[in-house]
C-alpha positions as CSV (number, residue, x, y, z in Angstrom):
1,X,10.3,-16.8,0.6
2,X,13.4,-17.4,2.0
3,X,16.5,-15.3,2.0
4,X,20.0,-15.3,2.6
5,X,23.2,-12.7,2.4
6,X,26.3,-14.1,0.2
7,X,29.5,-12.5,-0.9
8,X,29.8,-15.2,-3.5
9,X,30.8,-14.5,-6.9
10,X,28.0,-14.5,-9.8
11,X,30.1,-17.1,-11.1
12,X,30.6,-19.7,-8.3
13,X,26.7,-20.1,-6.7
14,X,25.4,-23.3,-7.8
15,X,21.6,-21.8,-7.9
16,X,19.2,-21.8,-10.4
17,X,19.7,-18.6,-11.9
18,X,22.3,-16.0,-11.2
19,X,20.6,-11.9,-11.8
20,X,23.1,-9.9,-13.3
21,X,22.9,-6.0,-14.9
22,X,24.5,-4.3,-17.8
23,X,25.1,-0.7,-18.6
24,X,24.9,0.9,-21.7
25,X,27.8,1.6,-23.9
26,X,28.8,-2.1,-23.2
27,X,29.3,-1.4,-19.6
28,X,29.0,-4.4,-17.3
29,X,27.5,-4.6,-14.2
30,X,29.5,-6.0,-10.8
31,X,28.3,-9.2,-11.1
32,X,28.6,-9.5,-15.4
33,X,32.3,-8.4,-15.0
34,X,32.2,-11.4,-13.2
35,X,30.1,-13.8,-15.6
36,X,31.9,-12.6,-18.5
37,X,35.3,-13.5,-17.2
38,X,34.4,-16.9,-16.3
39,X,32.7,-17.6,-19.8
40,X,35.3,-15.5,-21.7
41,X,33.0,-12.7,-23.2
42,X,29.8,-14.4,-23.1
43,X,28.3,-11.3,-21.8
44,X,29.7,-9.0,-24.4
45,X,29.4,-11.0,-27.3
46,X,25.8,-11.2,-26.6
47,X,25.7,-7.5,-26.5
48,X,27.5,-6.9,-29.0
49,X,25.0,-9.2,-31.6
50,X,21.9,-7.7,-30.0
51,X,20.7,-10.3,-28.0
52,X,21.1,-8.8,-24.8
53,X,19.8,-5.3,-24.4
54,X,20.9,-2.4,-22.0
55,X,18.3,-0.5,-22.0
56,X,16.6,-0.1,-18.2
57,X,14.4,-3.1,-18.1
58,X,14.8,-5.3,-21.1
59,X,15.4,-9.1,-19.6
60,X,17.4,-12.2,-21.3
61,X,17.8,-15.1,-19.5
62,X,20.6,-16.9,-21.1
63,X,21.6,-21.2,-20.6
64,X,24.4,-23.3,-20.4
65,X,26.5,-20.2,-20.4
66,X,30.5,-22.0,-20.2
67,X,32.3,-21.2,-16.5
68,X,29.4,-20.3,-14.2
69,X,27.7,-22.7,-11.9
70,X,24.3,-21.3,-12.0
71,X,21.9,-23.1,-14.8
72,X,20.9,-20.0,-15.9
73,X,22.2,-16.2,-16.1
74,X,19.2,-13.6,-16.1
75,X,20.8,-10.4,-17.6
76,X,18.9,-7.5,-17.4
77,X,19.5,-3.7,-19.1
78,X,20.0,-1.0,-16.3
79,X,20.0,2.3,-18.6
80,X,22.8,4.6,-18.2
81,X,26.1,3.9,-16.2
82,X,26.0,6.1,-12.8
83,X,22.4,6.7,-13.2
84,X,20.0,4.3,-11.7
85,X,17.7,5.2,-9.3
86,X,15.5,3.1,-6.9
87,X,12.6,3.6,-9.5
88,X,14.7,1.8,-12.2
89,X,16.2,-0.2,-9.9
90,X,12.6,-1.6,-8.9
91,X,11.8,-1.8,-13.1
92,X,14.9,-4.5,-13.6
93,X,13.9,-6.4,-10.9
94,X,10.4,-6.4,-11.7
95,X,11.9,-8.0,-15.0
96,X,13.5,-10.0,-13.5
97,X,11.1,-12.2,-11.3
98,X,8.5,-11.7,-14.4
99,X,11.2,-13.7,-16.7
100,X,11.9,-15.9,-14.0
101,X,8.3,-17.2,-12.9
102,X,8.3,-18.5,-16.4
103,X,11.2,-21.3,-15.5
104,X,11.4,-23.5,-13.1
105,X,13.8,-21.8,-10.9
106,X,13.5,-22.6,-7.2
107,X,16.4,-20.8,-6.4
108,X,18.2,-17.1,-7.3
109,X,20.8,-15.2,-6.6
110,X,20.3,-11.4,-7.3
111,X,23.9,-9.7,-7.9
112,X,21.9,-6.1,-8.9
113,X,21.9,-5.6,-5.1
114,X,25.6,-4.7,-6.1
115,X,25.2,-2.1,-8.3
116,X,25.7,1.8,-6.8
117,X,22.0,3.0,-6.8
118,X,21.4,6.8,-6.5
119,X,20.7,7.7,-2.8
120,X,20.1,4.0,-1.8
121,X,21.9,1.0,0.7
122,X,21.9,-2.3,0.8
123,X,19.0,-2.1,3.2
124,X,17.0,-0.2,0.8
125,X,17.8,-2.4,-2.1
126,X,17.5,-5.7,-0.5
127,X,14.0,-4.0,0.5
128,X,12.8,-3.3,-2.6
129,X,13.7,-6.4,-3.8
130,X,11.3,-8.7,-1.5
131,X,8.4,-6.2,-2.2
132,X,8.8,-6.1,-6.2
133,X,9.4,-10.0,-6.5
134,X,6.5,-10.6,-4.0
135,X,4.4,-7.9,-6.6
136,X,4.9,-10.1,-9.6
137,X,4.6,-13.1,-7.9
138,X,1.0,-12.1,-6.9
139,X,-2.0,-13.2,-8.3
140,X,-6.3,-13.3,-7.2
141,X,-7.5,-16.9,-7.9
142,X,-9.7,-17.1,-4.1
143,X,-12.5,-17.0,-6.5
144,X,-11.4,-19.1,-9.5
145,X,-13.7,-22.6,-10.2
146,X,-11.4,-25.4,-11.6
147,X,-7.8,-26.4,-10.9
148,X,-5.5,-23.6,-9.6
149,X,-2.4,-22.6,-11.9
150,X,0.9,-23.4,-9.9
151,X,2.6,-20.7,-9.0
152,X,6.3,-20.2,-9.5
153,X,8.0,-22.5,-7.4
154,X,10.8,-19.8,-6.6
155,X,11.9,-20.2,-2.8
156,X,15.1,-18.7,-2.1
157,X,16.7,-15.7,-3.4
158,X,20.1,-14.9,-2.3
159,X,21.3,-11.3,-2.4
160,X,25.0,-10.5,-3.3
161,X,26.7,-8.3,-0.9
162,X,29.8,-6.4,-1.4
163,X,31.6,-7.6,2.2
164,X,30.0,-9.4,5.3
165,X,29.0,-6.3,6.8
166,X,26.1,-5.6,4.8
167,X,24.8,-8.6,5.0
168,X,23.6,-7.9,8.1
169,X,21.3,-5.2,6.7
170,X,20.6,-6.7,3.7
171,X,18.9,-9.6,5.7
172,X,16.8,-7.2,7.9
173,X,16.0,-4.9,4.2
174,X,14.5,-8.4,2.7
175,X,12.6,-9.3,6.4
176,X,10.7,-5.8,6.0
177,X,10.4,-6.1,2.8
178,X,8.7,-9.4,3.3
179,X,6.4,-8.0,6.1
180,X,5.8,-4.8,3.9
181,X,4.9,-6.9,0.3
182,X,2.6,-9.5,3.6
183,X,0.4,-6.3,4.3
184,X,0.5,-5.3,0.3
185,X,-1.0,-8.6,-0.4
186,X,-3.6,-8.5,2.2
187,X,-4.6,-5.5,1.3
188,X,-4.9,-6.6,-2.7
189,X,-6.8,-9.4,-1.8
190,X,-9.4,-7.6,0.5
191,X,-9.8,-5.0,-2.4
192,X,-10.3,-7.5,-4.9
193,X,-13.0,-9.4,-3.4
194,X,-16.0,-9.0,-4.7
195,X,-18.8,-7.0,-2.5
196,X,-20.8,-9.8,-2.0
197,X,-18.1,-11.7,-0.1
198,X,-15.9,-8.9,1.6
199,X,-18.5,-7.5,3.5
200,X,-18.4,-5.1,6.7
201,X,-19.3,-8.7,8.6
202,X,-16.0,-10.0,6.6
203,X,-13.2,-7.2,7.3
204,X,-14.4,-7.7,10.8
205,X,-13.8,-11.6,10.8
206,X,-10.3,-10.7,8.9
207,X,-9.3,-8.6,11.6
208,X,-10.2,-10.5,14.0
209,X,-8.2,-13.6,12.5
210,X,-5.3,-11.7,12.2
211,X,-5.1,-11.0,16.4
212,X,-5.7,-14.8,17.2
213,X,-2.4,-15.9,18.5
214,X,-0.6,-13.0,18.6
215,X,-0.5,-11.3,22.3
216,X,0.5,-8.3,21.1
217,X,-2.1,-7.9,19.0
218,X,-6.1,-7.4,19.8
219,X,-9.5,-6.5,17.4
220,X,-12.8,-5.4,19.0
221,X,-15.6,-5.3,17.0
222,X,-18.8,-2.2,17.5
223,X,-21.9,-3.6,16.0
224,X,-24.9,-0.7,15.5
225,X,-26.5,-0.5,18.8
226,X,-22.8,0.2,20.3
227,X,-22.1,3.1,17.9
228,X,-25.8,4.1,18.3
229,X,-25.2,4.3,22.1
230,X,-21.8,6.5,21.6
231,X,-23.7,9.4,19.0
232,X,-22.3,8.1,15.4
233,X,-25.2,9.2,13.6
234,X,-23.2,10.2,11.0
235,X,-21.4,7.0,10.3
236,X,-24.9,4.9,10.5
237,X,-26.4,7.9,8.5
238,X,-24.4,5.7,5.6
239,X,-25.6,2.0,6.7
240,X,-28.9,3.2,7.1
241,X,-30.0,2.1,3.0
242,X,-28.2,-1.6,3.4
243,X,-29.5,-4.9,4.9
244,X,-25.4,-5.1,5.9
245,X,-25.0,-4.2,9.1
246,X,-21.9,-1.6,10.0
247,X,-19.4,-2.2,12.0
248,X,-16.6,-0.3,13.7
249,X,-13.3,-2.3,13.8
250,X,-11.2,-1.5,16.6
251,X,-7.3,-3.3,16.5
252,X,-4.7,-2.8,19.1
253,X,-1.3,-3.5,18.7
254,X,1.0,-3.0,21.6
255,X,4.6,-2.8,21.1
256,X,6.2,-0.3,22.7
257,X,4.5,0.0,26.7
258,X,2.7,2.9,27.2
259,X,3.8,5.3,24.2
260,X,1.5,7.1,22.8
261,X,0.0,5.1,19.9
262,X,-0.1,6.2,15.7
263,X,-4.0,5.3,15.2
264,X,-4.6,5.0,11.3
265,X,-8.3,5.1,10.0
266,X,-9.5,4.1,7.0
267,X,-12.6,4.0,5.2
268,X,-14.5,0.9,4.4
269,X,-17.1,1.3,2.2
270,X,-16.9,-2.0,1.2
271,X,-19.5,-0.8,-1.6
272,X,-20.3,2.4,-3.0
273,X,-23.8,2.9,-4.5
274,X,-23.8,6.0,-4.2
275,X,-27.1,6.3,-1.9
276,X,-29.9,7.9,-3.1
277,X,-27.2,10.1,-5.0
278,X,-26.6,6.6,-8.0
279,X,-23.9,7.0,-9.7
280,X,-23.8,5.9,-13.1
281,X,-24.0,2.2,-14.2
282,X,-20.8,2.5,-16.0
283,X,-17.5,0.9,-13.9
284,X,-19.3,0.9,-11.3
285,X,-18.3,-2.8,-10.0
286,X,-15.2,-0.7,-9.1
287,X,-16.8,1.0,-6.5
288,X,-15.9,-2.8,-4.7
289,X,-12.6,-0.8,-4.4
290,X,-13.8,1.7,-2.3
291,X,-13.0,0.0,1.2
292,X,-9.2,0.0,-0.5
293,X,-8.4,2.7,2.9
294,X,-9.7,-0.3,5.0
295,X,-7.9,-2.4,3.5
296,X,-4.6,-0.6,3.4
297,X,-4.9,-0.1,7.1
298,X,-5.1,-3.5,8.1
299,X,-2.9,-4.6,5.6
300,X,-0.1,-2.4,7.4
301,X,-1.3,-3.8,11.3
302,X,-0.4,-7.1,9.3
303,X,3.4,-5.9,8.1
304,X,3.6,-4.2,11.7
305,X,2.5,-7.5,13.3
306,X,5.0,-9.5,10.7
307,X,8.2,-7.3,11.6
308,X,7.6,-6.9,14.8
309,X,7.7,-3.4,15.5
310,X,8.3,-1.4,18.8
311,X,5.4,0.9,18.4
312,X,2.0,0.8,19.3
313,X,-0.2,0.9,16.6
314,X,-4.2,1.3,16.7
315,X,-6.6,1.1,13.4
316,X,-9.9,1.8,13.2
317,X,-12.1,1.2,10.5
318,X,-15.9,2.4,9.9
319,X,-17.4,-0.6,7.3
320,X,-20.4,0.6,5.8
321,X,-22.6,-0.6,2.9
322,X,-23.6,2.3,1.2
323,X,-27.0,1.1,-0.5
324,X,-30.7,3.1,-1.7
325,X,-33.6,2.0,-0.5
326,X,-36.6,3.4,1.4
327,X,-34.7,3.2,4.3
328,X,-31.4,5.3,3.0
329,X,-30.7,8.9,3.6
330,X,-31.6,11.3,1.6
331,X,-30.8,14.4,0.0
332,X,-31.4,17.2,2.3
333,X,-31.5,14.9,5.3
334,X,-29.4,16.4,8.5
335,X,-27.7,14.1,11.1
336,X,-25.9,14.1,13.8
337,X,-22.2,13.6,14.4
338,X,-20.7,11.9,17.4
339,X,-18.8,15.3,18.3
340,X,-22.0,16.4,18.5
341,X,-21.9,18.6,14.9
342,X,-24.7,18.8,12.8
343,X,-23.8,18.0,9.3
344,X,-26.5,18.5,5.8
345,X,-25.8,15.0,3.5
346,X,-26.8,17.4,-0.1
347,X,-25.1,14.5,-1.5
348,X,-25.5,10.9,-0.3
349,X,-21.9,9.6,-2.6
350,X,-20.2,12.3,-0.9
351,X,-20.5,9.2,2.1
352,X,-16.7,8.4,2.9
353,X,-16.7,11.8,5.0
354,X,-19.6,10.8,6.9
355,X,-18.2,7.4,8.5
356,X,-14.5,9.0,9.0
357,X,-15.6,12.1,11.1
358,X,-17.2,9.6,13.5
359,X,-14.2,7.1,13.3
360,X,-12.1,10.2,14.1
361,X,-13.7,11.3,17.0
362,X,-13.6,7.6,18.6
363,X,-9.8,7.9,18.2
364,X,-9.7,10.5,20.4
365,X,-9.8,8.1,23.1
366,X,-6.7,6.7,22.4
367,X,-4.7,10.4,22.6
368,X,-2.7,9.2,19.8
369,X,0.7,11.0,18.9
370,X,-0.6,11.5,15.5
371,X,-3.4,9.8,13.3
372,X,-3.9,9.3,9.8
373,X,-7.1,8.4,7.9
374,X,-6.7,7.0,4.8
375,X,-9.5,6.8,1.9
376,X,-10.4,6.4,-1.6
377,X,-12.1,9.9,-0.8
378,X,-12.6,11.8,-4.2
379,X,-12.7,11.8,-8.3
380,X,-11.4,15.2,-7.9
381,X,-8.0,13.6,-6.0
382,X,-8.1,11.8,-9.6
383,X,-8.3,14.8,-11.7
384,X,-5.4,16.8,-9.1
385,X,-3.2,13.7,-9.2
386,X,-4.1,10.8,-11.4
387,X,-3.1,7.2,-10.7
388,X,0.6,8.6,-9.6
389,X,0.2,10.5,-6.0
390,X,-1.4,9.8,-3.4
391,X,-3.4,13.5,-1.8
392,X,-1.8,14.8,1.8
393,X,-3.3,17.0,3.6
394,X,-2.4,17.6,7.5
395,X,-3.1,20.1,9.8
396,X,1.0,20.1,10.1
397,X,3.3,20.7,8.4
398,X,6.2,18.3,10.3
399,X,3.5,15.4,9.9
400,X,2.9,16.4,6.1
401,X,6.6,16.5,5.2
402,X,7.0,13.6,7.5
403,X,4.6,11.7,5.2
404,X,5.9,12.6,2.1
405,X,9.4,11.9,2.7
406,X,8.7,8.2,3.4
407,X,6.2,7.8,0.4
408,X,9.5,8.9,-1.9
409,X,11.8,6.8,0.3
410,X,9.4,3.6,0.0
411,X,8.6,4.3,-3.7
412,X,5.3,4.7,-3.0
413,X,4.7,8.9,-3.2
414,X,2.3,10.9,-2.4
415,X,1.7,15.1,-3.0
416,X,0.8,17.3,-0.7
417,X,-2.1,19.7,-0.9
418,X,-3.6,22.7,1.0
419,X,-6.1,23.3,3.6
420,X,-7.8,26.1,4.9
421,X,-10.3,28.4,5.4
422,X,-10.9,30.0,2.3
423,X,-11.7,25.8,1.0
424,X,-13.5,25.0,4.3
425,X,-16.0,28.0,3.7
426,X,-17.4,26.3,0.9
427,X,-19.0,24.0,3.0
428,X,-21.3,26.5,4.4
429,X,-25.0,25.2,5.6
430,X,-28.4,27.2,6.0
431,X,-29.5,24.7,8.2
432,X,-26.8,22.6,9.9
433,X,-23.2,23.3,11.2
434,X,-21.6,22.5,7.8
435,X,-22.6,20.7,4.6
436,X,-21.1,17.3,3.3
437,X,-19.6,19.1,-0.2
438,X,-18.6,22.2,-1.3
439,X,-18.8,23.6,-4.8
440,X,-17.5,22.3,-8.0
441,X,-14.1,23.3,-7.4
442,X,-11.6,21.8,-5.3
443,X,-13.6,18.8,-4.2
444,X,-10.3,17.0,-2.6
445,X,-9.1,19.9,-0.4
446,X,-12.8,20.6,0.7
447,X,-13.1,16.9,1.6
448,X,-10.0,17.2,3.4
449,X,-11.7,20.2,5.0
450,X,-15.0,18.6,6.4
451,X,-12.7,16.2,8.0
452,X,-10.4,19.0,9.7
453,X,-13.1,20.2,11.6
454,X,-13.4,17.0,13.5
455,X,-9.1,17.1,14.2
456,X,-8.9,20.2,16.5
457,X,-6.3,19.4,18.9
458,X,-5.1,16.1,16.7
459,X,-1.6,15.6,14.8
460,X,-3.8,14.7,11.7
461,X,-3.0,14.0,8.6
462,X,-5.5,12.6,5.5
463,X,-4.6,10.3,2.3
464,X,-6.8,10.7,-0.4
465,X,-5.8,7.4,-2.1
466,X,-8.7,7.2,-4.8
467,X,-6.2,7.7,-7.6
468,X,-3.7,5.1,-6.5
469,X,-5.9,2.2,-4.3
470,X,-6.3,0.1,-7.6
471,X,-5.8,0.2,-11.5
472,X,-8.5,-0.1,-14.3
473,X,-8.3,-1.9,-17.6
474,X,-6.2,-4.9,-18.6
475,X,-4.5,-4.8,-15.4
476,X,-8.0,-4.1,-13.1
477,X,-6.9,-4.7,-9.5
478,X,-5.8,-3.1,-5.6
479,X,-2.4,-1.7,-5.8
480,X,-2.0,-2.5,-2.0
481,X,-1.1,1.2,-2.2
482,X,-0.7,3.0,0.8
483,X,0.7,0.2,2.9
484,X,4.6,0.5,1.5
485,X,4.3,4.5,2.9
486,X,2.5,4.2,6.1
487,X,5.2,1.3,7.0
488,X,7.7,3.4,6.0
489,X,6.4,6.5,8.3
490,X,5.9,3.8,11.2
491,X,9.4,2.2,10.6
492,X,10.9,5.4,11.3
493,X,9.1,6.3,13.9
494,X,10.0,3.4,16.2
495,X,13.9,3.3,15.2
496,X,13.8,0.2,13.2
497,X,15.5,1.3,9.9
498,X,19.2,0.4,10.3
């Protein structure tokens, strides 16, 4: 997509279609003030006889409308005068590219980038704009037979700008926003695959495909006599049921010298049996989802790599299988970490935990400034959160709120939730140095637990992401979720938001 900065008029851009907003209570937007002049009270007329609605959301996408250049006007409802917010903000424009993928537009200007949005910039909104259209415009065909639907042929979208100098940021807002919605879509895609084709063999090849030809970018790839050699019998504890070999993905992104690199790690089961511990039959061709952490981790090397970023970033990711057979763990069985801890598998889907303590203590390696592992972890993350929040849980409190903050700035939030001994105690073993679960209660804090025990010393953090990796029903599918936070936490890091 490409994009361009205009102080135009709605009026005067000779473009496909021109985005405008209205108000409740008959109040026109920046840019409908502007239409509705130029067509003498189209705008309001339309209002006025219902076929334009202001409430937050509710496209019309009007033709041949007398004075304005543009072939057609999109006018969309934005609620309450003074009151929209980024969320709603995101809502109309959502709208707006799902009206507009129905045309043959090629070519847009938005004038909602405009309108005063609660605790927002041009930056922000231009932003938002890139990764909402690119959301709508997205859609899983890789394994569709027959001739592939067209997509929309929409190409340039110009963003309205109040004077020159925000164009300036509202050009950089759209080229994150583009690099932010490139990660989203990777990360969609690898989730969406089915297990038989996104295997630990393929997120390896994917990561490796995403280094060739960029220097600043490498991926090494651990097969199972490598971890075997460094100790991860916990991680091949997981492996040991599937004829899939694990692998241990290793990418390197160097942007910023010798700083002390952010190393995220996240979990690729890319499918979850269960073990010897089945889960039941029902839904469970979701458990494909279940390397979503995986694939939100490389999905943000890939909007990293795409901006361009002054920071070094490392990712590590422990692919599993996690299969029964006569081979698999079992119940009961104890293994060995590569910390050297001692850990009791009582429950062979409790498996997640077991390939990111290893991955965690290869990280080490790399003294990172702080590290984050991200995983579709835990139902009981579901039951604390639902499909809303994203779980955090850190070991500090700067790196927590740090977290959070750019989850609500990058609309994509998490919550935070507790750690600490009184939760870690339930993972008390008879016969090893901790268990895999705890009791009945709590099952996303003591998950977060097991994995604090391998973080001593680290600026950790952990995103339980099993509520908000994909959606179920109608609308099955990755979200691409947590990609939009972690660039946001990494774009502020380096210095790069404006």
């Amino acid at each position: 997509m490409e994009y361009f900065a205009t102080t135009s008029k709605a009026s005067r851009r000779a473009v496909d279609c021109v985005v405008v907003g209205v108000y409740a209570r008959n109040r026109l937007g920046i840019g409908a003030e502007d239409v509705d002049t130029a067509s003498k009270g189209e705008i309001k007329k339309r209002i006025k006889s219902g076929d334009i609605s202001t409430s937050i959301g509710r496209c019309t996408i009007l033709t041949n409308v007398p004075g304005v250049k543009a072939d057609r006007v999109a006018v969309v409802g934005l609620g309450k005068s003074g009151k929209l917010t980024v969320t709603g903000f995101k809502k109309a424009v959502t709208a707006v590219a799902q009206a507009i993928s129905r045309t043959k537009a090629k070519s847009v200007l938005t004038c909602l980038t405009l309108e005063p949005v609660v605790d927002s910039s041009s930056y922000y909104l231009a932003r938002h704009t890139a990764e909402a259209v690119h959301d709508v415009l997205y859609r899983f065909t890789q394994m569709k037979s027959g001739r592939k639907k067209k997509g929309s042929p929409l190409k340039t979208i110009g963003l309205a700008v109040a004077k020159r100098s925000d164009a300036t940021k509202a050009k950089l807002g759209a080229e994150h926003g583009e690099g932010i919605a490139a990660g989203v879509s990777l990360a969609k895609e690898l989730g969406n695959l089915p297990a038989n084709v996104c295997t630990p063999s393929y997120l390896a090849r994917t990561a490796k495909k995403l280094a060739a030809g960029n220097g600043k970018l490498t991926t090494k790839v651990l097969n199972e006599s490598e971890m075997k050699r460094l100790g991860m019998g916990s991680l091949l504890s997981v492996s040991a049921g599937s004829a899939e070999p694990a692998k241990l993905i290793v990418m390197q992104y160097k942007g910023a010298g010798n700083d002390q690199p952010v190393v995220l790690v996240g979990k690729g089961v890319t499918f979850d049996t269960g073990g010897i511990s089945l889960k039941p039959g029902p839904a469970m061709d979701e458990m494909k989802f279940d390397m979503c952490g995986a694939a939100g981790v490389i999905g943000t090397m890939a909007a990293v790599a795409k901006m361009k970023l002054p920071i070094n970033l490392n990712v590590v990711v422990p692919a599993v299988e996690n299969m029964p057979s006569s081979t698999a763990t079992k119940p009961g069985d104890i293994v060995k970490s590569m910390s050297g801890q001692t850990i009791e598998v009582l429950n062979t889907d409790a498996e997640g935990r077991l390939i990111l303590c290893d991955a965690l203590t290869y990280s080490r390696r790399f003294k990172p400034a702080a590290i984050i592992d991200v995983a579709t972890l835990t139902g009981a993350c579901v039951v604390a959160l639902g499909a809303h929040r994203t779980g955090i849980m850190s070991n500090s409190d700067e790196l927590r709120e740090e977290i959070f903050g750019a989850g609500e700035t990058a609309e994509d939030r998490g919550w935070p939730l507790p750690l600490g001994d009184e939760y870690a105690a339930q993972l008390k073993s008879n016969f090893a140095d901790m268990a895999n679960i705890g009791g009945p209660g709590g099952g996303a804090v003591t998950a977060g637990c097991f994995l604090g025990k391998f973080t001593d010393g680290l600026n950790w953090a952990h995103l339980d992401i099993a509520g908000t990796a994909w959606k179920s029903g109608a609308k099955k599918g990755a979200s691409g979720r947590p990609v939009p936070m972690l660039s946001q936490v990494l774009l502020a890091r380096c210095g790069a938001l404006p």
